[in-house]
Legacy VTK file of the C-alpha trace (Angstrom):
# vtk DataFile Version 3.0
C-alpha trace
ASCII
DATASET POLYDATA
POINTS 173 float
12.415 -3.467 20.571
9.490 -1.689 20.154
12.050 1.696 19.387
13.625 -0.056 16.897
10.460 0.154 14.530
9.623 3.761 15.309
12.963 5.267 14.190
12.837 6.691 10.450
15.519 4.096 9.230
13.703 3.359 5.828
14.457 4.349 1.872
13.873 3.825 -0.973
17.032 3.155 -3.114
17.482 3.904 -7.072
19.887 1.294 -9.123
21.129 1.432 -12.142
23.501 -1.723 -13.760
25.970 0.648 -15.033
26.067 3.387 -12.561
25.307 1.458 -9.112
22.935 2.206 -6.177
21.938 5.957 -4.435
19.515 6.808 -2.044
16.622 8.074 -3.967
14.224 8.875 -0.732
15.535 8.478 2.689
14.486 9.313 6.541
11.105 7.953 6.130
9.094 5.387 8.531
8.828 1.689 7.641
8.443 1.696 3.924
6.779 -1.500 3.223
4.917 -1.604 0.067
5.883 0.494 -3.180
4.306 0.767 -6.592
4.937 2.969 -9.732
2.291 5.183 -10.976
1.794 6.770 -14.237
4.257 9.861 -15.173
6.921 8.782 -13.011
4.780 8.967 -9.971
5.862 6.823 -7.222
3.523 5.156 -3.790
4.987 3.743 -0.906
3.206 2.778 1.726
4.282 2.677 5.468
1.954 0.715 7.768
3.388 1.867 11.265
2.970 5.349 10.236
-0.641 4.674 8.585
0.331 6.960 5.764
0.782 6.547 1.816
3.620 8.960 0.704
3.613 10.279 -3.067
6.822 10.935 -5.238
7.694 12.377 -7.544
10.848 10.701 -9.776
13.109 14.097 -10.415
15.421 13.972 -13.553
18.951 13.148 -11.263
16.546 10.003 -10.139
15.955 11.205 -6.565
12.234 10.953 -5.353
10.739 14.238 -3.634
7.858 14.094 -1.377
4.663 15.643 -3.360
1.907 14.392 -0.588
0.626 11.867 1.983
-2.283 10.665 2.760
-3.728 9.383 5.766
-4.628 5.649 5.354
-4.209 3.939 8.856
-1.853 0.698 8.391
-1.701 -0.810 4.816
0.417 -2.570 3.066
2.057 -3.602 -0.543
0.753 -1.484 -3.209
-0.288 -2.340 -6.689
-1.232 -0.447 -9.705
-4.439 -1.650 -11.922
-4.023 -1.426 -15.769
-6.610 1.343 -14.933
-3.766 3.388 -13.134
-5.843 2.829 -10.075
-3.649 2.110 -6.814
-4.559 -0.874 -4.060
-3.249 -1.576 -0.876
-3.946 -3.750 1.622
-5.335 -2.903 4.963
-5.180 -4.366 8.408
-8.399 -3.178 10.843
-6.479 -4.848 13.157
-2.989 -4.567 13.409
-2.522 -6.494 16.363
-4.250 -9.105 15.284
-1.888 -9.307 12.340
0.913 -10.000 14.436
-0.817 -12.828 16.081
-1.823 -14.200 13.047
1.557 -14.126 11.666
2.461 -16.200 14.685
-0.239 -18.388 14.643
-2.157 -18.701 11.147
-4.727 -20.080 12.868
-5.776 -17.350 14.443
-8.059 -15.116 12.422
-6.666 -11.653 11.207
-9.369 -8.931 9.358
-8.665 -7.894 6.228
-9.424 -5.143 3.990
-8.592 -3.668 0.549
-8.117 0.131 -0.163
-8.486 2.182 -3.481
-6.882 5.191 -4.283
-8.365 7.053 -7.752
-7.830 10.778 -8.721
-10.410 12.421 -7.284
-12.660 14.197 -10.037
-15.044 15.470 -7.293
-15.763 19.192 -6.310
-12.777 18.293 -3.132
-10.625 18.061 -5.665
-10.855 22.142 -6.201
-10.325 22.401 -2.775
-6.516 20.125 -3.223
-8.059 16.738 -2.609
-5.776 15.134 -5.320
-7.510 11.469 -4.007
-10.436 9.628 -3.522
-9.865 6.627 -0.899
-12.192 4.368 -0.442
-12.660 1.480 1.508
-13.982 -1.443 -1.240
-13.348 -4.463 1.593
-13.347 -5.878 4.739
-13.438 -8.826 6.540
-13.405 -9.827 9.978
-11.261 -12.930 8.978
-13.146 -15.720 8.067
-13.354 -15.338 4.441
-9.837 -13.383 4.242
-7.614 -13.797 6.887
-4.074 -12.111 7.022
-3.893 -10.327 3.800
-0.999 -8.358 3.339
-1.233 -7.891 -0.421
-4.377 -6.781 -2.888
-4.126 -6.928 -6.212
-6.981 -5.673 -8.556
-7.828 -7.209 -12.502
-9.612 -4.269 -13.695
-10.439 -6.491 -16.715
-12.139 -9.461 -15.385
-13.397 -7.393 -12.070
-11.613 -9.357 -9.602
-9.547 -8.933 -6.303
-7.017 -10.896 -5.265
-5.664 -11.240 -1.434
-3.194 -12.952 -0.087
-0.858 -12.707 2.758
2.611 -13.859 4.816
0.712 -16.182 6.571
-2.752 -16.403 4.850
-4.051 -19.743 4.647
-4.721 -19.457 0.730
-5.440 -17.253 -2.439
-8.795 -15.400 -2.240
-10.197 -14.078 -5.338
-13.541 -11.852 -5.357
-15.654 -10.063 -7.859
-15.414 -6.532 -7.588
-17.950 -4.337 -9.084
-16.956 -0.591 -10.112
LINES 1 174
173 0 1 2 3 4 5 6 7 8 9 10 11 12 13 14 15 16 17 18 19 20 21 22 23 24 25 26 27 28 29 30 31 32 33 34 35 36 37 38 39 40 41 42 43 44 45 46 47 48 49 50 51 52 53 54 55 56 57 58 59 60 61 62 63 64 65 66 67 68 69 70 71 72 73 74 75 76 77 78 79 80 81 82 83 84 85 86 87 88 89 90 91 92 93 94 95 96 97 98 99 100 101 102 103 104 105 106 107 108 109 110 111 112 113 114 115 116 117 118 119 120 121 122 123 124 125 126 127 128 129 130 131 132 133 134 135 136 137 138 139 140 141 142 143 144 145 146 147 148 149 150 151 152 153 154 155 156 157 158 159 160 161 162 163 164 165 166 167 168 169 170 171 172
């Protein structure tokens, strides 16, 4: 079973009402989470691989592979109306699973921003600053699998599969 979620089987598909489905991105590793940048600039995010893969939309509507970056396992992707992207991160992957079995059972949380990196790395081909702006063991968010960001009121938003309710916090810049 455990095979079955290590093979590359995920894509991401391009469809158009007139002209039908293509593969716009294929042979990549459990896609789960995808959000549209700015300048047709694409984010998906695969958990099992623990890796954030950047696209780039291409004029025939195929998506080429511009970067990755290491993220360890996140989840569902959102853009801010800053053009800031969030995921959501599991510390605990494992616990996750249980959680998602048992809601009960408390699962860490934490939320992830991704910003272009105006810093002196960014010289050096750092195109992104990632920084960890949350995490919980559980008790105050448990099971998030989705962060979204209000960049106008300052709040976060987590919820998950499983999660137990709606947690909203104020987030400072």
């Amino acid at each position: 079973m455990i095979s079955e979620y290590l093979q590359p089987r995920s894509s991401v598909v391009y469809c158009h009402v007139d002209h039908g489905c293509k593969y716009a991105a294929s042979n990549m590793l459990s896609n789960n989470g995808i959000a549209k940048g700015r300048n047709d600039t694409f984010y998906v995010a695969s958990p099992l691989a623990g890796k954030l893969s950047i696209l780039e939309r291409q004029t025939d509507n195929t998506l080429v592979l511009t970067g990755t970056i290491p993220t360890g396992p996140i989840d569902n992707l959102s853009v801010d109306d800053d053009g800031v992207l969030w995921g959501a991160g599991f510390p605990k992957l494992l616990s996750l699973i249980s959680h998602m079995r048992d809601p009960s059972l408390l699962s860490p949380s934490s939320a992830f921003k991704f910003s272009s990196n105006t810093g002196p790395a960014a010289f050096y081909g750092t195109k992104f600053k990632v920084e960890k702006v949350f995490e919980d063991d559980g008790t105050l968010v448990s099971g998030a699998t989705t962060v979204v960001h209000d960049s106008r009121r300052g709040h976060l938003y987590f919820h998950g599969l499983a999660s137990p309710h709606l947690t909203v916090c104020h987030y400072k810049k």
